[in-house]
PyMOL Python script that loads the backbone (N, CA, C, O; Angstrom):
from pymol import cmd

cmd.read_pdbstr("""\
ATOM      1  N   UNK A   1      41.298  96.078  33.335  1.00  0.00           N
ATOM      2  CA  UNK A   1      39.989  96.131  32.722  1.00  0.00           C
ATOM      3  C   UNK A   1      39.625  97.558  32.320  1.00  0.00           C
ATOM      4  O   UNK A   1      39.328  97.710  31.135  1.00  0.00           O
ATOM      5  N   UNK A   2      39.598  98.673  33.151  1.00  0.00           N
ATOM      6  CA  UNK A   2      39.306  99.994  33.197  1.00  0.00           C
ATOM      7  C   UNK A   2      40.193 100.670  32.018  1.00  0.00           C
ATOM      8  O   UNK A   2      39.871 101.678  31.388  1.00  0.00           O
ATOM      9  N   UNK A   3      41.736  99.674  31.800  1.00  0.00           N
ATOM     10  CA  UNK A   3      42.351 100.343  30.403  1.00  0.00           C
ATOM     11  C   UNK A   3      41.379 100.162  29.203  1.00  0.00           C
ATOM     12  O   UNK A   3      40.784 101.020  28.552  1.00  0.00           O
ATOM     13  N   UNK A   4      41.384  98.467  29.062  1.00  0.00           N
ATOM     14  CA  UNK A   4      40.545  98.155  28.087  1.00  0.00           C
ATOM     15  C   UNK A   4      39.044  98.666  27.637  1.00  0.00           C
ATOM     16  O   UNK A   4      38.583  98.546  26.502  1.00  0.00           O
ATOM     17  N   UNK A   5      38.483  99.168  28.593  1.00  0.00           N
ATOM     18  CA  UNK A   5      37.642 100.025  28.420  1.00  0.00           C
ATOM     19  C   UNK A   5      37.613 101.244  27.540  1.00  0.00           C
ATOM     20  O   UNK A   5      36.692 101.597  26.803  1.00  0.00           O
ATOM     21  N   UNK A   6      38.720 101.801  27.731  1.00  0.00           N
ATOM     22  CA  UNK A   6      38.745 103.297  27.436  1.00  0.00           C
ATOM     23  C   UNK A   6      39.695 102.977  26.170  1.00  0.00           C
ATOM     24  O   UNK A   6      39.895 103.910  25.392  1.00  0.00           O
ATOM     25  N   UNK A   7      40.271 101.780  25.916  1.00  0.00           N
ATOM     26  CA  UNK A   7      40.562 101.862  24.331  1.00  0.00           C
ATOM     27  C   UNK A   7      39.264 101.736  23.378  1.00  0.00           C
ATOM     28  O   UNK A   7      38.924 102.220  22.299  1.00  0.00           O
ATOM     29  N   UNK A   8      38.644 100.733  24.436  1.00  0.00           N
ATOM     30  CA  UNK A   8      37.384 100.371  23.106  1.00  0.00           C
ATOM     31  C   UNK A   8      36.543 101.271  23.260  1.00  0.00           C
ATOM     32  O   UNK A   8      35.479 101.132  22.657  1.00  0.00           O
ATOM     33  N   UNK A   9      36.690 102.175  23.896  1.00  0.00           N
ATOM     34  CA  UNK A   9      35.838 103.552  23.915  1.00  0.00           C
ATOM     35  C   UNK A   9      36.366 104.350  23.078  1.00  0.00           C
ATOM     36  O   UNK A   9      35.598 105.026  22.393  1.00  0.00           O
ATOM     37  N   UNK A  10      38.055 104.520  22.869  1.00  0.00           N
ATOM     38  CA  UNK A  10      38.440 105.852  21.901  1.00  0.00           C
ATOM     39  C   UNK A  10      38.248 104.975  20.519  1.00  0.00           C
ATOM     40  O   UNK A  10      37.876 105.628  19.544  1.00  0.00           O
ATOM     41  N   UNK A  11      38.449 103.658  20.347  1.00  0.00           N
ATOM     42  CA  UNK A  11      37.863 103.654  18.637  1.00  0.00           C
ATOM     43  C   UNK A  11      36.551 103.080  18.647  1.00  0.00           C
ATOM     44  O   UNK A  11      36.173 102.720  17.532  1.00  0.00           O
ATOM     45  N   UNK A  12      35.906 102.928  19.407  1.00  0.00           N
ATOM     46  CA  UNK A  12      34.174 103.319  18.636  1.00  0.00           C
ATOM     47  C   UNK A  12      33.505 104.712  18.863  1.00  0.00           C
ATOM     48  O   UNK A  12      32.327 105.034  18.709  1.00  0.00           O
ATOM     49  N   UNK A  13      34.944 105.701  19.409  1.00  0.00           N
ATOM     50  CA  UNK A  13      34.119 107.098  19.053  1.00  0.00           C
ATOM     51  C   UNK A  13      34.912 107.244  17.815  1.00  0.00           C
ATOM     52  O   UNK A  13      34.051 107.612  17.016  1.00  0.00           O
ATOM     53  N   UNK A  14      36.157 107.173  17.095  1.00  0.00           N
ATOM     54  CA  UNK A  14      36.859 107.414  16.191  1.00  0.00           C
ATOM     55  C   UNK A  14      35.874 107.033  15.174  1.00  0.00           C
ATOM     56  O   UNK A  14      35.383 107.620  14.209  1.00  0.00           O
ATOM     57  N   UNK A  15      35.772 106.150  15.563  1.00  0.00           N
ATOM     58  CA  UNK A  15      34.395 105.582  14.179  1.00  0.00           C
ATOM     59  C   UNK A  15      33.655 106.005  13.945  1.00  0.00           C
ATOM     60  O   UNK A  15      33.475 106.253  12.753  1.00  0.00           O
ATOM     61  N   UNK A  16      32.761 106.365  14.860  1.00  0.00           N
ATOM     62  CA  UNK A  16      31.477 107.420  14.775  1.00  0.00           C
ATOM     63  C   UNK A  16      32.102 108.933  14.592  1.00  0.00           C
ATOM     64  O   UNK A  16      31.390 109.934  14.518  1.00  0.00           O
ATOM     65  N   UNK A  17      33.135 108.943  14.549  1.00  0.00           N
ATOM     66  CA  UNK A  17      33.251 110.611  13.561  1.00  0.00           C
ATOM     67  C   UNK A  17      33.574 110.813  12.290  1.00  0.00           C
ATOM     68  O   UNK A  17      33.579 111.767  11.512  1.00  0.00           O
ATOM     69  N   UNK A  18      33.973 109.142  12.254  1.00  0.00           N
ATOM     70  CA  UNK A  18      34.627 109.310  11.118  1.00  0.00           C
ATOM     71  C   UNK A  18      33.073 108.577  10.016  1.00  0.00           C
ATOM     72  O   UNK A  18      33.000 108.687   8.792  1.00  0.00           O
ATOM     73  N   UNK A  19      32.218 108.008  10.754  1.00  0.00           N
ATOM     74  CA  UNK A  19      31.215 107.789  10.150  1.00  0.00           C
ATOM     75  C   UNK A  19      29.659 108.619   9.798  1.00  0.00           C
ATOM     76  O   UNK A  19      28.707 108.261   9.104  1.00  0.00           O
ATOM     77  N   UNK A  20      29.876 109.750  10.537  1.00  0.00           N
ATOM     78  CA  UNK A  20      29.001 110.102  10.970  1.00  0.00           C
ATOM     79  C   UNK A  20      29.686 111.802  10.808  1.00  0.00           C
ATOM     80  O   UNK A  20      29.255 112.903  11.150  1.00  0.00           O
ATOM     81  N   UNK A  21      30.902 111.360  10.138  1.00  0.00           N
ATOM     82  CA  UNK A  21      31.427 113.061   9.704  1.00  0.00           C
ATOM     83  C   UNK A  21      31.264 114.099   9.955  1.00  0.00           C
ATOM     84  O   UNK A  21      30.806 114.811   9.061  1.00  0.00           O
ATOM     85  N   UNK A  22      31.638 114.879  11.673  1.00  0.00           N
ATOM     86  CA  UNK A  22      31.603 115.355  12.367  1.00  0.00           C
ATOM     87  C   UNK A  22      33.549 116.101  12.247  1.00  0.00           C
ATOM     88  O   UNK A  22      34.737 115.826  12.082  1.00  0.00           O
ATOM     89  N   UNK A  23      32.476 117.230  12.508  1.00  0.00           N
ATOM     90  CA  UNK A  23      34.235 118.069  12.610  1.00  0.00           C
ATOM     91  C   UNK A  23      34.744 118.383  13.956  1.00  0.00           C
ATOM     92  O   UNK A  23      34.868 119.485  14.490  1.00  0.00           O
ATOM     93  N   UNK A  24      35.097 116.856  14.537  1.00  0.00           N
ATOM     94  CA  UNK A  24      35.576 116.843  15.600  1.00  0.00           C
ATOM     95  C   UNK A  24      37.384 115.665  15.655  1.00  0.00           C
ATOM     96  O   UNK A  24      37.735 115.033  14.658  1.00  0.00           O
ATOM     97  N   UNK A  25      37.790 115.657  16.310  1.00  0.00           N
ATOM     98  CA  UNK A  25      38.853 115.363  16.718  1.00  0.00           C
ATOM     99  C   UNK A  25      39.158 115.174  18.243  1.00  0.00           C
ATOM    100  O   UNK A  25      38.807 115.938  19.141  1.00  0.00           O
ATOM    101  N   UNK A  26      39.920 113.941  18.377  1.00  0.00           N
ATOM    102  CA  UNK A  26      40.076 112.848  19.955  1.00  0.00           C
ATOM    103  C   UNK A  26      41.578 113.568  19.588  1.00  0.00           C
ATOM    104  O   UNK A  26      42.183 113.576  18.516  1.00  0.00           O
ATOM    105  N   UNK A  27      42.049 114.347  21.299  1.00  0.00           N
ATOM    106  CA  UNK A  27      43.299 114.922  21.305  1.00  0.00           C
ATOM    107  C   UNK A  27      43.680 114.149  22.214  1.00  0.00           C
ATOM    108  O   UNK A  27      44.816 113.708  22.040  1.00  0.00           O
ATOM    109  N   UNK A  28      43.080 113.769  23.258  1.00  0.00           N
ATOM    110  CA  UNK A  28      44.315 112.585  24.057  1.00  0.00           C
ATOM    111  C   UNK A  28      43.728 112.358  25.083  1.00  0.00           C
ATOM    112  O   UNK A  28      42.959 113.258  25.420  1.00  0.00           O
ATOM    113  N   UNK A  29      43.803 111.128  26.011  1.00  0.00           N
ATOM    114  CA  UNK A  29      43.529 110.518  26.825  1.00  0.00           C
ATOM    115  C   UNK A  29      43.863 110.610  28.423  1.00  0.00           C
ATOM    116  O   UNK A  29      45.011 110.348  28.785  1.00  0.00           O
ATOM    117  N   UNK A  30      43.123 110.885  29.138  1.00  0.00           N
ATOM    118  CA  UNK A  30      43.130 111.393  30.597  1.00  0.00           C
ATOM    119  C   UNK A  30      42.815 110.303  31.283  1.00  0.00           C
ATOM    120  O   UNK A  30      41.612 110.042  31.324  1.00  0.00           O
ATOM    121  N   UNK A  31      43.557 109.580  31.843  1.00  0.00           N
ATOM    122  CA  UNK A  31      43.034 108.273  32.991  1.00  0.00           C
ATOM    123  C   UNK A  31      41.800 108.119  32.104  1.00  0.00           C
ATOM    124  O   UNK A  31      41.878 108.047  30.878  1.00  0.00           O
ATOM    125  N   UNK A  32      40.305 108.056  33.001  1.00  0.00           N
ATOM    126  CA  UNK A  32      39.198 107.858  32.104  1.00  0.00           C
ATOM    127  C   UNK A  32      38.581 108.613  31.168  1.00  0.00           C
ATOM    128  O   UNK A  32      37.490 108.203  30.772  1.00  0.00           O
ATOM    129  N   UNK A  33      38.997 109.581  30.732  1.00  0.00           N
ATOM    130  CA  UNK A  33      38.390 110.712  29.886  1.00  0.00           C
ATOM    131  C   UNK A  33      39.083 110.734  28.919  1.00  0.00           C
ATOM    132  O   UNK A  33      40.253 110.366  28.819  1.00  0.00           O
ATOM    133  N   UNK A  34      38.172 111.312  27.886  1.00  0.00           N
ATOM    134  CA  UNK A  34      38.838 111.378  26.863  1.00  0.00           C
ATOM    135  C   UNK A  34      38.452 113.063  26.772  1.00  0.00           C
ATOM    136  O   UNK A  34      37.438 113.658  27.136  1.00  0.00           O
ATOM    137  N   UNK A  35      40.062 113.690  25.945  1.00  0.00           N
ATOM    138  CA  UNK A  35      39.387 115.277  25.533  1.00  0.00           C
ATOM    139  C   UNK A  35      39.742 115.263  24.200  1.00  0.00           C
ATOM    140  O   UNK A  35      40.761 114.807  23.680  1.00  0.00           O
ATOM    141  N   UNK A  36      38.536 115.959  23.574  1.00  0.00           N
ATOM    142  CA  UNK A  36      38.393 116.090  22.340  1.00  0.00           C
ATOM    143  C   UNK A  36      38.264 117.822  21.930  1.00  0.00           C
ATOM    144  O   UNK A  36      37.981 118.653  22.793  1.00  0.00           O
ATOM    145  N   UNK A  37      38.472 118.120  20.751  1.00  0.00           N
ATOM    146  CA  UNK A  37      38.007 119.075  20.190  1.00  0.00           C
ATOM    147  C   UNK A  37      36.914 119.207  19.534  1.00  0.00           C
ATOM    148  O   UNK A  37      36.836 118.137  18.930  1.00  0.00           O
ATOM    149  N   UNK A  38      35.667 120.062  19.151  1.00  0.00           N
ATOM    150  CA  UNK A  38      34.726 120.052  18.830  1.00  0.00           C
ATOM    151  C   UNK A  38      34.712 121.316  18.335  1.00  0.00           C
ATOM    152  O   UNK A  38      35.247 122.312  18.822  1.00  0.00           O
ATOM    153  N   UNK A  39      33.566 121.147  16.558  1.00  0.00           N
ATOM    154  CA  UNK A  39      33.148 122.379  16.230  1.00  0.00           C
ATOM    155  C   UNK A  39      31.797 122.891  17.372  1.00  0.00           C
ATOM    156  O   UNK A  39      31.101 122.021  17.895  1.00  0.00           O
ATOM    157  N   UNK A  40      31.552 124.404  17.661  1.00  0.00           N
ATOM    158  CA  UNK A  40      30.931 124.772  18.537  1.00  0.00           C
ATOM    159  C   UNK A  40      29.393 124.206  18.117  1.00  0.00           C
ATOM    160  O   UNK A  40      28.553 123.681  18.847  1.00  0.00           O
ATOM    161  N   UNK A  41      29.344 124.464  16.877  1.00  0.00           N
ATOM    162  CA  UNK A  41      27.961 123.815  16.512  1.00  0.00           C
ATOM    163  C   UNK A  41      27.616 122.624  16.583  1.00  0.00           C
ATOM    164  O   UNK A  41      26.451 122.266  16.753  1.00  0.00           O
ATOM    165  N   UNK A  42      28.696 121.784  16.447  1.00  0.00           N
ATOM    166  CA  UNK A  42      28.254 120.526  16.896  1.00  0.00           C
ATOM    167  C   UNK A  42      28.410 119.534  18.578  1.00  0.00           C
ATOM    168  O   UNK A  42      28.372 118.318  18.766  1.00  0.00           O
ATOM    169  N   UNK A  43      28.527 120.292  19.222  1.00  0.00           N
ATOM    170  CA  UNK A  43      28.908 120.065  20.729  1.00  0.00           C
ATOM    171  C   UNK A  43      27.645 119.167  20.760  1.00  0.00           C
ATOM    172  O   UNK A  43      27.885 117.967  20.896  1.00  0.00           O
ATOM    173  N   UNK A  44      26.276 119.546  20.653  1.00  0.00           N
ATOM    174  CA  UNK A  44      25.167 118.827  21.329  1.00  0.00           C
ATOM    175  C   UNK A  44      25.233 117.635  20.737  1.00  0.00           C
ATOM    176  O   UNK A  44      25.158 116.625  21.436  1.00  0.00           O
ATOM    177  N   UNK A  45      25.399 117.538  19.233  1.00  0.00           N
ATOM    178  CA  UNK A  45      25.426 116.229  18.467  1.00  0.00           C
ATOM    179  C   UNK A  45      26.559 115.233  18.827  1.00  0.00           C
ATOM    180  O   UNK A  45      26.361 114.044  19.074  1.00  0.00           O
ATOM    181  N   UNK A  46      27.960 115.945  18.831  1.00  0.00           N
ATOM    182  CA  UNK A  46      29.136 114.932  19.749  1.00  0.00           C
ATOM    183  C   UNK A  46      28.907 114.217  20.518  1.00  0.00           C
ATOM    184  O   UNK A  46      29.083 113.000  20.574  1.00  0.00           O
ATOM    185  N   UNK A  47      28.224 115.347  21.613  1.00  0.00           N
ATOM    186  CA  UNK A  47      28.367 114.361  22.969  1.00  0.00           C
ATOM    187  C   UNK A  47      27.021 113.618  22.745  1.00  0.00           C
ATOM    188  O   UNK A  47      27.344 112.432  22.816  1.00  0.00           O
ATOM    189  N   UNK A  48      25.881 113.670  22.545  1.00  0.00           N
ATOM    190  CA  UNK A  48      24.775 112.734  22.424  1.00  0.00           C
ATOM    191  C   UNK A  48      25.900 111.315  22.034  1.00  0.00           C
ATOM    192  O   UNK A  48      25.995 110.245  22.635  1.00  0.00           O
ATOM    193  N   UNK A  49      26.556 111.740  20.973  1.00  0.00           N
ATOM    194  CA  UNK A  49      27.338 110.241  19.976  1.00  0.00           C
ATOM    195  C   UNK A  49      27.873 109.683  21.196  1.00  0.00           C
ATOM    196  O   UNK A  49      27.552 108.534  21.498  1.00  0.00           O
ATOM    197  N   UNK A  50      28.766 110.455  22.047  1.00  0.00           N
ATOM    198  CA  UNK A  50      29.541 110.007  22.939  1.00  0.00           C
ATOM    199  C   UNK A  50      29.284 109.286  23.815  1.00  0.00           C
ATOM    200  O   UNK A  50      29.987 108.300  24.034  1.00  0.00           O
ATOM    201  N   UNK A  51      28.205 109.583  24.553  1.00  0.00           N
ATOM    202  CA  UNK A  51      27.343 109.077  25.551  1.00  0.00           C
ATOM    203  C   UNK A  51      26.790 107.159  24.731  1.00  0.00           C
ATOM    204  O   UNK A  51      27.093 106.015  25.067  1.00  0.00           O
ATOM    205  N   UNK A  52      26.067 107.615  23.812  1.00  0.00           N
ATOM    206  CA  UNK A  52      26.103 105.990  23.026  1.00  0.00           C
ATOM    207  C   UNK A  52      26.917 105.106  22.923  1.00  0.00           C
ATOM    208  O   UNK A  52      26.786 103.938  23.291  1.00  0.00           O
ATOM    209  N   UNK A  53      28.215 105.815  22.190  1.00  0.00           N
ATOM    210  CA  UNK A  53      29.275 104.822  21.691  1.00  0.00           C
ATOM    211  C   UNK A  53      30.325 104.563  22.842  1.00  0.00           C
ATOM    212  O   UNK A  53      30.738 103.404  22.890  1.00  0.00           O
ATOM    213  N   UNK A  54      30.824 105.443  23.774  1.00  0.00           N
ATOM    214  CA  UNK A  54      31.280 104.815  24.803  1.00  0.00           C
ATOM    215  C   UNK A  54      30.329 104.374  26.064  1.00  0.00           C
ATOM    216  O   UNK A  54      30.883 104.637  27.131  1.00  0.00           O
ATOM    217  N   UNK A  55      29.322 103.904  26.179  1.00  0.00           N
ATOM    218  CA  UNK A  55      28.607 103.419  27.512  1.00  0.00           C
ATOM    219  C   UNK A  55      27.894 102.084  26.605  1.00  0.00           C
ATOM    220  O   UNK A  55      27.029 101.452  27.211  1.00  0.00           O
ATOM    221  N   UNK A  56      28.233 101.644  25.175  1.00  0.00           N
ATOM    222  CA  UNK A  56      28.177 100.623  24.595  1.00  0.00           C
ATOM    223  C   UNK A  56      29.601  99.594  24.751  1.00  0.00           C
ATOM    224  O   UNK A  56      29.748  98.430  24.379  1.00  0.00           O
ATOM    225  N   UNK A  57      30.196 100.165  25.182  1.00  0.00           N
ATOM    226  CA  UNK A  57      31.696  99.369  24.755  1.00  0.00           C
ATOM    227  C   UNK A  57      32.160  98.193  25.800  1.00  0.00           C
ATOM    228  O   UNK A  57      33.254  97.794  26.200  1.00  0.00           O
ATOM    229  N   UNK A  58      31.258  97.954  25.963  1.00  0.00           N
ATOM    230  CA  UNK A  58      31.634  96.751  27.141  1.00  0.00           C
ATOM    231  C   UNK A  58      30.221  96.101  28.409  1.00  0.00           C
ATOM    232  O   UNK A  58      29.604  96.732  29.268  1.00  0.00           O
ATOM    233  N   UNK A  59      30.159  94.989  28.104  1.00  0.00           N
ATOM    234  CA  UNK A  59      28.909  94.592  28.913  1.00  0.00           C
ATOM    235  C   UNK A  59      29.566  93.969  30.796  1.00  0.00           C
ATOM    236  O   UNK A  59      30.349  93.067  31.096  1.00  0.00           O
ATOM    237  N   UNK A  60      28.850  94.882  31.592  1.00  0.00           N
ATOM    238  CA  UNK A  60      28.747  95.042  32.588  1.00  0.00           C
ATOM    239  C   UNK A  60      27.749  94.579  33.761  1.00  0.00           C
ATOM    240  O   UNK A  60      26.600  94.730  33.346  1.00  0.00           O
ATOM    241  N   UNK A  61      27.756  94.188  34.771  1.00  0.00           N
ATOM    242  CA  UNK A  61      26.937  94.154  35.853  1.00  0.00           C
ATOM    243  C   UNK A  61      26.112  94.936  36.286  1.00  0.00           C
ATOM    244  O   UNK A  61      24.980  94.820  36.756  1.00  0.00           O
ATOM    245  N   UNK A  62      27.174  96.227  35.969  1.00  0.00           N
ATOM    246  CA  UNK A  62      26.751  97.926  36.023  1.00  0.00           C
ATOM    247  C   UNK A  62      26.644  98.513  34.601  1.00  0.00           C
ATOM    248  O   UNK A  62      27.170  98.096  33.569  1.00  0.00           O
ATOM    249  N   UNK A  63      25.737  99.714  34.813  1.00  0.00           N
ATOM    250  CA  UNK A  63      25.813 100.419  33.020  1.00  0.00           C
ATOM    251  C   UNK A  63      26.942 101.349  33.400  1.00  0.00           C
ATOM    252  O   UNK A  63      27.044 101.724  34.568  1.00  0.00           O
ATOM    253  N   UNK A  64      27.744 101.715  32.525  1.00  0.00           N
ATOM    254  CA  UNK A  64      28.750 102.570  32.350  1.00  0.00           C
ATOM    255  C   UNK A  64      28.397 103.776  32.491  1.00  0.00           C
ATOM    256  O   UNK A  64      28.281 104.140  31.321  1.00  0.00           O
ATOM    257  N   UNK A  65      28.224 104.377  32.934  1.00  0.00           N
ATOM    258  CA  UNK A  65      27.553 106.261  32.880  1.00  0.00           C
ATOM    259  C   UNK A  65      29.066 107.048  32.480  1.00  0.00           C
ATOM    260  O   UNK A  65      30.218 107.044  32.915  1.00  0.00           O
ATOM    261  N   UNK A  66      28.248 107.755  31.309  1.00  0.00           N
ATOM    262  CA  UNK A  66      29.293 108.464  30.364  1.00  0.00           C
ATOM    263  C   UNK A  66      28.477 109.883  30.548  1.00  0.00           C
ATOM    264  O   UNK A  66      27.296 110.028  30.234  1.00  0.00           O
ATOM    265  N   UNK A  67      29.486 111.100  31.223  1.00  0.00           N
ATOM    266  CA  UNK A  67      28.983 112.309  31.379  1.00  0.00           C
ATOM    267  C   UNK A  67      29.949 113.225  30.712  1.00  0.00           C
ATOM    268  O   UNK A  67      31.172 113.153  30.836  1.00  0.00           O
ATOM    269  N   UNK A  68      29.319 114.062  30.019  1.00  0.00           N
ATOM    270  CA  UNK A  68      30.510 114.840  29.141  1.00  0.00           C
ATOM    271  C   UNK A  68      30.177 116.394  29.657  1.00  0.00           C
ATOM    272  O   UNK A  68      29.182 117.080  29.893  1.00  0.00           O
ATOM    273  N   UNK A  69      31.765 116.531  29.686  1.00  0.00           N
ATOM    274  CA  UNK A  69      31.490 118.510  29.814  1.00  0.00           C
ATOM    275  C   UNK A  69      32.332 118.886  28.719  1.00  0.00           C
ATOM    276  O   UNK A  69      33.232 118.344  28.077  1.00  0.00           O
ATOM    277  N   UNK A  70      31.311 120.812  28.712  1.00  0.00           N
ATOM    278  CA  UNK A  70      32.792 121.149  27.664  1.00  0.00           C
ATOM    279  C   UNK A  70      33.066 122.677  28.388  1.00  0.00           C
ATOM    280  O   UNK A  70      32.636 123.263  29.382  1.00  0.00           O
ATOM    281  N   UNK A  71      33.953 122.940  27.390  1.00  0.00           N
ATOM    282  CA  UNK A  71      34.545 124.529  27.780  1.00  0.00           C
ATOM    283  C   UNK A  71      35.903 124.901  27.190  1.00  0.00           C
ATOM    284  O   UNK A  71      36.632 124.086  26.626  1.00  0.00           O
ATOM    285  N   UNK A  72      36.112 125.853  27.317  1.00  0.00           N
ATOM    286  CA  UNK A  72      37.554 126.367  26.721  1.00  0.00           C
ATOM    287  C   UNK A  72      38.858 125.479  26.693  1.00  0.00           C
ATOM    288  O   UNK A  72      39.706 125.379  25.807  1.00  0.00           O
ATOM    289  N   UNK A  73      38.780 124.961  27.732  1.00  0.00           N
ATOM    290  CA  UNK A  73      39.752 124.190  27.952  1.00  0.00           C
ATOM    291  C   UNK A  73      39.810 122.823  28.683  1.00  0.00           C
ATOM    292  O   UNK A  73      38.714 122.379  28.338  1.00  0.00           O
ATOM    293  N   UNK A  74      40.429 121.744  29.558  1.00  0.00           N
ATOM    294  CA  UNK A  74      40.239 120.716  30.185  1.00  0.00           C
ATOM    295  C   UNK A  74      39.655 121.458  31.426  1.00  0.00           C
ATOM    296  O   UNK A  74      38.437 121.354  31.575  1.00  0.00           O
ATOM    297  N   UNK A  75      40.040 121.864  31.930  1.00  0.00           N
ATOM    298  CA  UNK A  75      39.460 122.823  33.832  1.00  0.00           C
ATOM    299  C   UNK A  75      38.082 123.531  33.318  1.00  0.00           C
ATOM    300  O   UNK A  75      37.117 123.486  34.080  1.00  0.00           O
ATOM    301  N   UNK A  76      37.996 123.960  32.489  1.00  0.00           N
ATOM    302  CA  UNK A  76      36.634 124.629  32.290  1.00  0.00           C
ATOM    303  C   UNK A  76      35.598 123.534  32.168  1.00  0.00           C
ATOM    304  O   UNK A  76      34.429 123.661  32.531  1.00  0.00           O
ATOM    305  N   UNK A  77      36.197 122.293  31.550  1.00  0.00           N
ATOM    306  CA  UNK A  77      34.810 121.234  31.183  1.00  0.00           C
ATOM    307  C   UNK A  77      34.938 120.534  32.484  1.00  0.00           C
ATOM    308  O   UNK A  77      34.023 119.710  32.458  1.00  0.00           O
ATOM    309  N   UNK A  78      35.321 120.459  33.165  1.00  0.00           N
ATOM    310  CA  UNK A  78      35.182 120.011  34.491  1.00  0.00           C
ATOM    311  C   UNK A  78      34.181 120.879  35.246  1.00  0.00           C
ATOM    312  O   UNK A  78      33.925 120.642  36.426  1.00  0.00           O
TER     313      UNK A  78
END
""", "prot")
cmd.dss("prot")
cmd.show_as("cartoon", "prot")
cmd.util.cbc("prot")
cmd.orient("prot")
């Protein structure tokens, strides 16, 4: 279940960048995370998207809580 999740999470964010034309890019998949690249200016607008489009992707008992970090690298957004 927890796979299927996180596919239908990386293409309804693919969508929303690609709809919503953002100069960002999905570099690859971490157990549940996804890391992406982001222009610096648009960090606040990404993750707002992010938080929507993946904590939409699947109806639950529980709500999905989608928390995003960023930073230089994967260890820094942690």
């Amino acid at each position: 279940m927890a796979a299927d999740i996180i596919k239908r999470a990386m293409i309804a964010v693919d969508a929303q960048l690609k709809l919503q034309q953002f100069d960002a890019s999905l570099l690859m998949q971490v157990h549940d995370e996804l890391v992406m690249e982001v222009r610096e200016d648009q960090v606040e607008s990404v993750s707002a998207m992010l938080k929507v489009a993946m904590s939409g992707v699947a109806s639950l008992a529980v709500p999905l809580l989608v928390e995003v970090g960023v930073g230089g690298n994967w260890d820094e957004a942690h």
